[in-house]
N, C-alpha and C positions, 0 to 999 in steps of 0.2 A: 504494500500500500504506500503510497505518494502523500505527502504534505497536502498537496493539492486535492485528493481524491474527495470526492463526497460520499460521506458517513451517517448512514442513521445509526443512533442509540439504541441501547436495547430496553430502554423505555420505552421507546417507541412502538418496537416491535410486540415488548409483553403486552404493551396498553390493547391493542390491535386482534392478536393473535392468540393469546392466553386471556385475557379479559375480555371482550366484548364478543369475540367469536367459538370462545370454548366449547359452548354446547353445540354448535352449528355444522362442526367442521368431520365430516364423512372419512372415514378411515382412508376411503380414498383421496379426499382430498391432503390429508394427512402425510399420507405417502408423497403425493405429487410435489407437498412443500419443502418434504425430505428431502427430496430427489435436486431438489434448485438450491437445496444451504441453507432449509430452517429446520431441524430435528425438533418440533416440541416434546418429545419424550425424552431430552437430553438439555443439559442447563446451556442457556441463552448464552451466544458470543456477546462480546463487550459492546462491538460492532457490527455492519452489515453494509453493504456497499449500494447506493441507490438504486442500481442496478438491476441488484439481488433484492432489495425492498417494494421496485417497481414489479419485478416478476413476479413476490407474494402474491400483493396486489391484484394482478391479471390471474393467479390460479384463485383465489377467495372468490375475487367477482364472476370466474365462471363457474366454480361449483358452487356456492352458496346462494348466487343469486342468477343459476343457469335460466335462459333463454328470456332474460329481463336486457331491456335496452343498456348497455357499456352507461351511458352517462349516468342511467340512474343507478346501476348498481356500485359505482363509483361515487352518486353523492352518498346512497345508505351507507358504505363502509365509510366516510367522513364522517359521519353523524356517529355510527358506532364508537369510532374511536375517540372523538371528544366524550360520550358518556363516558365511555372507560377510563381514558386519562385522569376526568375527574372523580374516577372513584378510587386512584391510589392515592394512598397517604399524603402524596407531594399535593399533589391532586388537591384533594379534600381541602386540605389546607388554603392552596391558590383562589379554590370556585368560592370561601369566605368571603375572602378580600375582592375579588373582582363582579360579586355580588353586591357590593356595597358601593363600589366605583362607579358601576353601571357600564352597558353596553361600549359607551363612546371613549372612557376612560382605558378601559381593556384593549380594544381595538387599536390605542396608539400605543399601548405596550407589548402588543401581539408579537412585534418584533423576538423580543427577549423570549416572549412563549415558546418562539417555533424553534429557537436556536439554544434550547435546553433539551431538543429533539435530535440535533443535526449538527453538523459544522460548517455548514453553507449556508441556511436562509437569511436572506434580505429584504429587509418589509419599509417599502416606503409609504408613508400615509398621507393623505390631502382629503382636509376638511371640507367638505359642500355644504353642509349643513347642522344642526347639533343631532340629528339622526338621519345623516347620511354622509358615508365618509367612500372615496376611491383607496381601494388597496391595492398595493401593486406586489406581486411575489418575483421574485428571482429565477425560482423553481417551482412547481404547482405541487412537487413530490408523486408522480403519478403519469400514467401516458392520457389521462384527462383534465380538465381544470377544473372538473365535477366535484372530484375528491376534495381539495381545499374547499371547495365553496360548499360543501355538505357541513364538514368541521367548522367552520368561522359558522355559518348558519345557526348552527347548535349552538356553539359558544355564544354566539349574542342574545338567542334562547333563556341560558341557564342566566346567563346576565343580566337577564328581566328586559329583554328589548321582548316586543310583539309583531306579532306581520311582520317577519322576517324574509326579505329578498336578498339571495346575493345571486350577481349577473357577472357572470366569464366575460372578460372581452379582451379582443387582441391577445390568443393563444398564439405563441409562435413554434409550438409543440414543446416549451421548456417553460417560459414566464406567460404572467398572464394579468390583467389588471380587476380586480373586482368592487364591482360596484354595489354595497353593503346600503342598505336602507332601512330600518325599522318602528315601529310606533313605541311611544311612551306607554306603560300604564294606565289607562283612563277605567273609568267607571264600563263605559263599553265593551273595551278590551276585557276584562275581568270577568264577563260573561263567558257562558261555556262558546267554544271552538263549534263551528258547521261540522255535522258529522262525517265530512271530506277531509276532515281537521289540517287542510292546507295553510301554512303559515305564508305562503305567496304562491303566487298563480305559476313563477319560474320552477316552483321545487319540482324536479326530476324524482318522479315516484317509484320504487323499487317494492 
């Protein structure tokens, strides 16, 4: 491995693979993950090479979420693994503090989030509005830009944002700019969800 190489964490990977898809994951699929350099029946490497994190990725979303459209099964594992990440220790502790920040607060620290995962993300941020901000990634982490915008989706979720949009644009098959929108808390909001329970009209459903 190079200086330069990009590395996910094995945080990353338990959050993903051992938390949120534990019970999902068919013997076979199991094998298949083996076979490309993730053994879950064997203790987790320190690292994983984006690579090799991207090809998880492509075997989960085809056996977990076989003959569902790539983008959508790409935002549900986004979404998965924000629940999970906030359900480890580090985790639990974090979704405190950026509950109380609120959506727009989180979102300009995202940076530091994603680079507690990796040794490559870069997050630039441009404010439009006080709930709606452009995010711009480096890398989407993923051969979609589904995947991040599934996870920031969610995180702005647990963060108490509502009607949640986030809009891929300008994928150049690595970086990608997303456009993050959401409602405050109102008396409305706080009503139950349409039983479509779409948090915006863009979510790619899996």
């Amino acid at each position: 491995m190079t200086s330069s190489e990009k590395l996910i964490f094995t945080q990353t990977v338990e959050a993903l693979f051992v938390r949120a898809l534990e019970n999902r994951l068919t013997p076979a699929c199991r094998e298949h993950l083996r076979r490309a350099g993730l053994d879950l029946d064997q203790k987790l490497g320190r690292t994983y090479t984006l690579e090799q994190w991207k090809e998880f990725l492509r075997i989960a979303a085809g056996h977990v979420y076989g003959g569902v459209p790539a983008e959508a099964a790409y935002y549900s594992l986004g979404e998965r693994f924000m629940d999970a990440y906030f359900g480890t220790f580090f985790g639990r502790a974090l979704l405190g503090v950026v509950r109380l920040a609120g959506p727009r607060r989180m979102l300009l620290r995202a940076g530091m989030g994603f680079r507690a995962g990796n040794n490559f993300s870069v997050v630039e941020i441009v404010e439009r509005s006080p709930t709606f901000v452009e995010l711009r990634m480096n890398d989407v982490l993923a051969d979609l830009p589904t995947f991040s915008a599934g996870l920031l989706a969610r995180a702005v979720e647990l963060c108490g944002g509502h009607r949640v949009v986030v809009l891929p644009e300008e994928f150049d098959g690595v970086s990608s700019t997303f456009h993050i929108r959401w409602a405050e808390l109102t008396a409305e909001a706080a009503m139950p969800p349409p039983e479509d329970g779409a948090a915006g009209a863009s979510r790619p459903r899996a």
